[in-house]
PABA-359149 format. One line per field, with one value per residue (C-alpha): x, y, z. Coordinates in steps of 0.05 Angstrom, whole numbers, plus 5000, padded with zeros to 4 digits. Example, Ala and Ser with C-alpha at 12.3 -4.5 7.8 and 13.67 -1.06 7.14 Angstrom:
residues 2
X	5246 | 5273
Y	4910 | 4979
Z	5156 | 5143
//
This chain:
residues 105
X	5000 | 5061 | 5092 | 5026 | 5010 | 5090 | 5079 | 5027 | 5055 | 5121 | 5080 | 5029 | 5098 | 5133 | 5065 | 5055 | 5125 | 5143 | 5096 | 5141 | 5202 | 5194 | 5171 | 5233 | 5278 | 5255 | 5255 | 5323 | 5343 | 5305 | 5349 | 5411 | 5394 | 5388 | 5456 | 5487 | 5459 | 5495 | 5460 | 5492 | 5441 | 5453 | 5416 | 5369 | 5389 | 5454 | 5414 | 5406 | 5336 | 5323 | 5319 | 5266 | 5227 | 5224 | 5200 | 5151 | 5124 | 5121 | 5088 | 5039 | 5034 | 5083 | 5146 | 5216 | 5231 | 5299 | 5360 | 5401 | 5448 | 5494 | 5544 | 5536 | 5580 | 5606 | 5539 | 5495 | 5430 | 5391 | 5338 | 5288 | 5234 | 5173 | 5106 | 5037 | 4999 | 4973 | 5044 | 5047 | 5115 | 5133 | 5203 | 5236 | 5309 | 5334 | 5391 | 5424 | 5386 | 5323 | 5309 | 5279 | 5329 | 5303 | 5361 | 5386 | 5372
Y	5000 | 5042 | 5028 | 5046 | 5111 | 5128 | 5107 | 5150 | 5214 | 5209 | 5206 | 5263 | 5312 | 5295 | 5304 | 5371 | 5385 | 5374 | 5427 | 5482 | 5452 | 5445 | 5511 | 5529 | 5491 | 5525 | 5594 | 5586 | 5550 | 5613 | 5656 | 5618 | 5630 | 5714 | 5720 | 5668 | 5721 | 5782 | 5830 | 5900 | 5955 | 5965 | 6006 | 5976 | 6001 | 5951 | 5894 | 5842 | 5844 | 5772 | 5786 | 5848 | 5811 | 5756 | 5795 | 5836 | 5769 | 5736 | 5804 | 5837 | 5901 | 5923 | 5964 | 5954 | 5997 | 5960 | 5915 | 5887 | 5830 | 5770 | 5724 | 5646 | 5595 | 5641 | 5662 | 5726 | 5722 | 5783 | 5801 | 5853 | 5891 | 5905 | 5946 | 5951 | 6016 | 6010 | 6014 | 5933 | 5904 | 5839 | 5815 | 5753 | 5717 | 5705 | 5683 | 5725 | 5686 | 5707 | 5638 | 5635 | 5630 | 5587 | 5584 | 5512 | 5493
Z	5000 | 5025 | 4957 | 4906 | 4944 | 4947 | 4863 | 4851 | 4891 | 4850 | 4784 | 4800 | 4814 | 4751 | 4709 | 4751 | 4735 | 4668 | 4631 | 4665 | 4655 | 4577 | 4572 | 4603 | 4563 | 4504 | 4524 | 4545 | 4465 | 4439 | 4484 | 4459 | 4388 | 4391 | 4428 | 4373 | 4329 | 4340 | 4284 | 4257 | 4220 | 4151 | 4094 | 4064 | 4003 | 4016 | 4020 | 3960 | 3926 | 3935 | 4011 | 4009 | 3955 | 3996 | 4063 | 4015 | 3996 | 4069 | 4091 | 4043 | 4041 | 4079 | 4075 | 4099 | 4148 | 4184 | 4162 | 4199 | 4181 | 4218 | 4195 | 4204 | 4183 | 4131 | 4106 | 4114 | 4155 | 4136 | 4196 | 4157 | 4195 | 4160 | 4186 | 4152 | 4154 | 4220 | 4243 | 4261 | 4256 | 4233 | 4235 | 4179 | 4175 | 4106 | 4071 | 4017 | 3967 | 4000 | 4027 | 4100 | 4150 | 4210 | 4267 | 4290 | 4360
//
């Protein structure tokens, strides 16, 4: 009896438990992943049309308003900032081909 009830305490914790600690976890990859990232503003004008095409076509009617741009492995990650006309920003990672960058964990 001792045994089932000391059972059934344990599992009740760990299932009480692990929601929070997951979230956690991936905050802290997510964290991880923007300091990796160490981004420098440059004029838009300097980056390659494939990129703002790209964001323009992820984000609809929008305008670029912000570059900024990282080196990883070698290659440029473009982080473009965009905003609609109700002043609603959206933010996209691209490559210099104006693929969709998407950070490793």
């Amino acid at each position: 009896m001792k045994r089932k009830f000391l059972f059934v305490l344990t599992s009740v914790f760990f299932l009480a438990v692990t929601p929070f600690v997951s979230v956690s976890a991936s905050d802290m990859c997510e964290m991880a992943v923007e300091q990796e990232l160490s981004f420098t503003d440059v004029e838009v004008s300097e980056v390659p049309s494939a990129v703002i095409e790209a964001a323009k076509k992820e984000f609809p009617g929008t305008e670029v308003v912000k570059a900024m741009v990282a080196e990883v492995s070698g290659e440029k990650i473009y982080k473009i900032v965009v905003k609609d006309s109700d002043d609603n920003k959206e933010t996209g990672l691209y490559n210099s081909n104006g693929e969709s960058y998407v950070p490793e964990a």
